[in-house]
N, C-alpha and C positions, 0 to 999 in steps of 0.2 A: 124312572125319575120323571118327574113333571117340571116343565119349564113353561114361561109363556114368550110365545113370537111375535112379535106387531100387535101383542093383546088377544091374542089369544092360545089358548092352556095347548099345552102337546106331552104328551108323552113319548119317551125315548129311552133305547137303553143304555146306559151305563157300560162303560165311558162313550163318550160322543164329547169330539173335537168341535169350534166351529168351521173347520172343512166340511166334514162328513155332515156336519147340517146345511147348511150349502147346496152340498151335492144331494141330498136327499127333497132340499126345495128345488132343484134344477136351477142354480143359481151359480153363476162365476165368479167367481172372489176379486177379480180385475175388476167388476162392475158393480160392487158394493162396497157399504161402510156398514159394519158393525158395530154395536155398542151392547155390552154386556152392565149389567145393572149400572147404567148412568159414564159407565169409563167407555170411552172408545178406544179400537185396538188397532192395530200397529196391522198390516195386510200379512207382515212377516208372523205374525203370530198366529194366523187362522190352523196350522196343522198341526201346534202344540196344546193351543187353550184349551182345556179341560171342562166342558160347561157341568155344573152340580144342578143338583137339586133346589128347584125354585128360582133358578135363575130368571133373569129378565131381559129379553133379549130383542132389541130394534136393528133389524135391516133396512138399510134404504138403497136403496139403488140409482145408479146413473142411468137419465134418460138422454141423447142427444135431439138436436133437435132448433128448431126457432125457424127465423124467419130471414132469409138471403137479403141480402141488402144492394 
């Protein structure tokens, strides 16, 4: 199946959670937010959702950080 990540195309196969993409980007599910074509999902839901074909998929991630006061 062909989906695209932060814009750009990947190929994966069938079935693929968005856990198991996660873990294939080297990525912690505690330290992201997902959003699958425009809906963003619930962290509870990373080992069930099912990603299809043509999906659209934005990760972002939490960076810490700034300036001590």
């Amino acid at each position: 199946m062909n989906i695209v990540v932060n814009g750009e195309q990947r190929e994966a196969e069938e079935p693929l959670t968005v856990a198991q993409l996660l873990s294939t980007l080297d990525l912690r599910s505690e330290q992201v937010a997902v959003e699958i074509n425009l809906k963003i999902l619930d962290r509870g839901d990373f080992l069930t959702w099912n990603l299809h074909d043509g999906d659209k998929v934005e990760i972002l991630s939490f960076i810490g950080g700034g300036c001590p006061t």
